[in-house]
N, C-alpha and C positions, 0 to 999 in steps of 0.2 A: 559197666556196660561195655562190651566189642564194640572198639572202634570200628571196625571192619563194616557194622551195617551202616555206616553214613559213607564211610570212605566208596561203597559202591553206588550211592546214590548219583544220579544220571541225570545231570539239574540241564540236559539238552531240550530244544522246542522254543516255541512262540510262548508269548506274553511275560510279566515282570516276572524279574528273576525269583522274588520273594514267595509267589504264588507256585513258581515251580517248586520249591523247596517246603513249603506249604503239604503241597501235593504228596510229596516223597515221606514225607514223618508220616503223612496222616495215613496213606496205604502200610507203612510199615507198622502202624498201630493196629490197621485193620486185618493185616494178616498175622499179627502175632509178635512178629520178630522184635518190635517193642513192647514189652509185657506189661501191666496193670502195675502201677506203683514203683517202676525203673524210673531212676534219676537219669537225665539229659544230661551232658557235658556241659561246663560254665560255655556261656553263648561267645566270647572269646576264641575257647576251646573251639568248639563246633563249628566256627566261623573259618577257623584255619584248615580242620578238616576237609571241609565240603570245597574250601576255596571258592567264599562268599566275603562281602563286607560283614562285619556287628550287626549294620544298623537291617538287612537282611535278613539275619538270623535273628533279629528284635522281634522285627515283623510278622514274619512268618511263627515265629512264637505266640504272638500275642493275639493274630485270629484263630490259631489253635486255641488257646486258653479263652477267648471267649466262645468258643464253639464247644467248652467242654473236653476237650479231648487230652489238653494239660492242664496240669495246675500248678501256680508260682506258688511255693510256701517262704513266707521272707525269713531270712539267713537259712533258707536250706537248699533252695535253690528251685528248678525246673523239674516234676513228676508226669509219667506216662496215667492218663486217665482214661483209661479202656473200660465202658464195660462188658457186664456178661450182657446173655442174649437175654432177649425182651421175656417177662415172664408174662403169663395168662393168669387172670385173676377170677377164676367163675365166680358170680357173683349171687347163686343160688344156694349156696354153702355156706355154713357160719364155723370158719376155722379162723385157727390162731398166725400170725405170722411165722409163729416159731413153727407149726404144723406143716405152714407154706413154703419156708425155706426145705426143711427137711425130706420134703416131698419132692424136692426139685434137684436132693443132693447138693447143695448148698448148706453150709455151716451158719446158722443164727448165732449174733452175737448183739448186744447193747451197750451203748454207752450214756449213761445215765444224765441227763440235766435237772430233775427232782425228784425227790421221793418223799413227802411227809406229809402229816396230817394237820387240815385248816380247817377254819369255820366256811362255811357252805356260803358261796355266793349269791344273788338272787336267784341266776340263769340255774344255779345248780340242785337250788331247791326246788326249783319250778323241775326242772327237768327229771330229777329223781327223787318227786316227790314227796320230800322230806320233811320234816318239823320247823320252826323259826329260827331256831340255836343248834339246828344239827351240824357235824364236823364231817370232815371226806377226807380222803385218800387223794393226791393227785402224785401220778407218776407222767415223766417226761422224759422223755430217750430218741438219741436215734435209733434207727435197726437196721441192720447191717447183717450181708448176705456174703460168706468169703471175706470176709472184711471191708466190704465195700457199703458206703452210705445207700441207704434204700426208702427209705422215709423217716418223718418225724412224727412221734405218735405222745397225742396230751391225754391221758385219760382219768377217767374221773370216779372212785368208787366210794358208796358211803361205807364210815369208817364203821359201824355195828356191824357190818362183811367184810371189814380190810381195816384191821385196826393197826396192823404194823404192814405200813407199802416195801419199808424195806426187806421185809420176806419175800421180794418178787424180785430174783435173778434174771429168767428167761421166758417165761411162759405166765402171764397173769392167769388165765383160765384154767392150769394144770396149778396153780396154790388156790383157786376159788374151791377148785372140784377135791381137793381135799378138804376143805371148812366145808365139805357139801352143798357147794353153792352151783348149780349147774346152768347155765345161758342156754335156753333154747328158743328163741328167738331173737330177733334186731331190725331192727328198721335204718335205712342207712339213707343219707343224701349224698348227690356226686355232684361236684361243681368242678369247672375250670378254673384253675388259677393261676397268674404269679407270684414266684418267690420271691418273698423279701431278699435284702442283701442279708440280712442276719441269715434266717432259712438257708440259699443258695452257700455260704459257707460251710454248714455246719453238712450240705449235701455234696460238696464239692463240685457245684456246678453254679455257671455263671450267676449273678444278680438278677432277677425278671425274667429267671428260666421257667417254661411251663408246668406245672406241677397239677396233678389231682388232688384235691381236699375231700377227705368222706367225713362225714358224721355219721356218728355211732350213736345208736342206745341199742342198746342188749335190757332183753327182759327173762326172767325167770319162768317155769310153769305156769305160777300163781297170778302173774302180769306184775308184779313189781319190777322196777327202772332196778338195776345192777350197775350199770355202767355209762357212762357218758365218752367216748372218745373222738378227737377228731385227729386227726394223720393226715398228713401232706407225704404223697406219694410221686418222685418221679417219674415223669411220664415219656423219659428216655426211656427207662426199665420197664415200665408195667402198661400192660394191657387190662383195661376188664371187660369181661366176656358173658356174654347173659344167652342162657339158651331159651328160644322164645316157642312157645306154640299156637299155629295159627286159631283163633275163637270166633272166625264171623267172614263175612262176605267182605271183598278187597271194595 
């Protein structure tokens, strides 16, 4: 990283010095000049630069990283955590995330936390209507836009339609719609929630950051349950957006 973009930071004005210096990273993240994923200089380092104390350059670190904007990774040190701009999620559409990245020019990518085939829960027999001893598919990934975390998504397929999950790279609905399985409908629920500290890691954002949770069921033609998903989406990134039409007297 150029030294040069801290060397011209302007730590002049009113209030603690740590909040100026505060100020200075976090504009320099908002207009670019600190890009997504640039490593900080040891706070040492930086501390000599700017001609601040450590304990300073601590601080003003550490409500950046609880505000999301950095992230400490231990033994690697200090990262730029920018993200993109907010995305819109219509909510009258039944697409895939890899459909949604792609549509926005954003590269889909995943990083896998399971993929295998178990005996069916209660919740998952009830839900997708299954037999006493039926088995499922559950896959678990984050999904990631540019390479950036973007949600956590658990979903749930009975294994007679998904008998090997790990045939599922990037697109679950683009390996259904080859076994001729095609989703046309879904019923979803939206809640507010916060992130676990597990979650909040694995999103690179704070412990008790806000996050949307949806649930899923996807049904076929015939109303057979397909799918069970739920996804924890940050709600730094995403908007959802419902286009509504007036039906009756205000």
């Amino acid at each position: 990283m150029r030294v040069q973009i801290f060397e011209d930071f302007d730590l002049s004005g009113d209030g603690p010095i740590y909040r100026r210096l505060k100020a200075r990273l976090a504009g320099a993240i908002g207009s670019g000049a600190l890009v997504h994923g640039a490593a900080l200089p040891p706070e040492r380092e930086l501390a000599q630069i700017v001609g601040v104390s450590r304990v300073t350059v601590r601080r003003a670190i550490a409500e950046l990283t609880t505000e999301g904007l950095l992230q400490r990774r231990h033994g690697a040190g200090t990262f730029v955590m920018r993200p993109p701009a907010r995305i819109e999620q219509p909510l009258q559409r039944l697409t895939s995330f890899t459909q949604d990245m792609q549509a926005r020019g954003l590269k889909p990518s995943s990083l896998w936390l399971e993929r295998g085939v178990h005996a069916a829960t209660a919740e998952e027999i009830e839900g997708l209507k299954l037999g006493e001893n039926a088995s499922v598919a559950r896959l678990s990934r984050i999904r990631l836009g540019d390479d950036l975390p973007m949600a956590i998504e658990h979903s749930t397929i009975p294994a007679d339609i998904l008998d090997r999950p790990e045939a599922v790279e990037s697109s679950l609905y683009s390996v259904l719609a080859e076994r001729g399985v095609t989703m046309v409908r879904a019923e979803e629920r939206i809640t507010a929630c916060l992130l676990s500290a597990e979650q909040a890691a694995l999103l690179t954002v704070p412990a008790g950051a806000p996050a949307l949770h949806i649930r899923r069921t996807g049904f076929d033609a015939g109303g057979r349950p397909l799918e069970m998903t739920r996804t924890y989406y940050r709600s730094d990134i995403y908007d959802l957006v419902a286009d509504l039409t007036y039906a009756g007297d205000l």
